[in-house]
C-alpha positions in Angstrom: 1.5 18.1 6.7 3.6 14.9 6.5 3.7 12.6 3.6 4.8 9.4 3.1 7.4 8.9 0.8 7.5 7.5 -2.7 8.9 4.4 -3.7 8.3 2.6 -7.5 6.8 -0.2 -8.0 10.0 -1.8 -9.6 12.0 -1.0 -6.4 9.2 -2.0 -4.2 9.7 -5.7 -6.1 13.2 -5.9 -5.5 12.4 -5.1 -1.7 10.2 -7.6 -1.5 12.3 -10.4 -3.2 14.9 -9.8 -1.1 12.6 -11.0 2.0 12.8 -7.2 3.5 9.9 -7.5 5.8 7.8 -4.9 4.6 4.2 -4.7 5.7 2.0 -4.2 2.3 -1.2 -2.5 2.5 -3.6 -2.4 -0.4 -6.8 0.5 0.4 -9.0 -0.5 -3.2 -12.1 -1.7 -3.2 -13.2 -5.8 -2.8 -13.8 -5.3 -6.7 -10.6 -3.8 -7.4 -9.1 -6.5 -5.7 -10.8 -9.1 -7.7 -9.8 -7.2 -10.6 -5.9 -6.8 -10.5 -4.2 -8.4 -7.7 -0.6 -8.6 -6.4 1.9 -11.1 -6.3 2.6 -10.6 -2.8 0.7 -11.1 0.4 -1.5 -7.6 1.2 -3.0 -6.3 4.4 -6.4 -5.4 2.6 -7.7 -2.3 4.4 -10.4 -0.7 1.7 -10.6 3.0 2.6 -14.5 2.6 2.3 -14.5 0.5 5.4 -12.5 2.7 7.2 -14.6 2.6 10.0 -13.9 -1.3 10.7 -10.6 -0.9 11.1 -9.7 2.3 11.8 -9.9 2.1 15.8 -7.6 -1.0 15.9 -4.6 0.2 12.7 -2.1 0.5 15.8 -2.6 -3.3 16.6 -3.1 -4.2 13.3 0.5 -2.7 11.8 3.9 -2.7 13.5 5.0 0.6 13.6 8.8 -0.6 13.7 8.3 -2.4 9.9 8.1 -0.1 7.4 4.4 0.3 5.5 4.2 0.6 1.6 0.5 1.1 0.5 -1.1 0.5 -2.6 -3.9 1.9 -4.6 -5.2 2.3 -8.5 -2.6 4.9 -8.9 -1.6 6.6 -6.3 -3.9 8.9 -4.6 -5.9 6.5 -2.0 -2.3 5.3 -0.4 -0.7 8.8 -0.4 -3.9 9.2 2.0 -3.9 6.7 4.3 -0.2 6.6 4.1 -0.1 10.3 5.5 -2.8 9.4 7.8 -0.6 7.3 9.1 2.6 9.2 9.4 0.2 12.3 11.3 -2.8 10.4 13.2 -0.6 7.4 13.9 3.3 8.5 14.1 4.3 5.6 12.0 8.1 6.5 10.9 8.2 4.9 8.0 5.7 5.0 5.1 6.0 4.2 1.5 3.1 5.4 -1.2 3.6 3.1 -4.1 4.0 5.3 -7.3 1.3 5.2 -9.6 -0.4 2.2 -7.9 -1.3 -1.1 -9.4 -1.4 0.5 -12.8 1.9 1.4 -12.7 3.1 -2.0 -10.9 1.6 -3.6 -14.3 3.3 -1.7 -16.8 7.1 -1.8 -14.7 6.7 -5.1 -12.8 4.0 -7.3 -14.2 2.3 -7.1 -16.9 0.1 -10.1 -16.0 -1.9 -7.9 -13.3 -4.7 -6.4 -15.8 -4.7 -2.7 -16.1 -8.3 -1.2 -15.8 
């Protein structure tokens, strides 16, 4: 089984600031969303709707940017990132460490923790 690989939040941030065009996916809920959002723009795929999106992932990513994804802490992304890496062939996956809990506590601590 492949899995995507892990990157913290912290270095994640310094990524991103540095204009590396990552392609940020965040699979929680609408309600999560609502409760503790990123800084950054997201590609909101909620693993609940999977069925919306699933069929058209390959139009909706470019597989030559690499894909960080983003849960509560961990588990959802680790998922769909290795979804991605088997069903999909995407070369280059990131699951964000410990989620948007853990992006609180290293990178903002103005994105509630729930």
């Amino acid at each position: 089984m492949s899995a995507p690989e892990t990157i913290r939040p912290r270095d994640l941030q310094e990524r991103l600031q540095q204009g590396e065009a990552i392609q940020l996916v965040d699979v929680r809920e609408a309600q999560e969303l609502e409760l503790a959002r990123l800084n950054h723009p997201v590609l909101h795929l909620p693993l609940s709707q999977s069925s919306l999106w699933m069929e058209t992932i390959t139009d909706t990513l470019d597989r030559e940017q690499p894909v960080a994804v983003i849960c509560h802490a961990g588990v959802r992304s680790w998922h769909f990132g290795s979804w991605l890496i088997e069903q999909h062939g995407f070369p280059n996956v990131w699951n964000v460490q410990g989620g948007i809990d853990a992006w609180s506590v290293e990178v903002d601590s103005s994105v509630p923790r729930y």
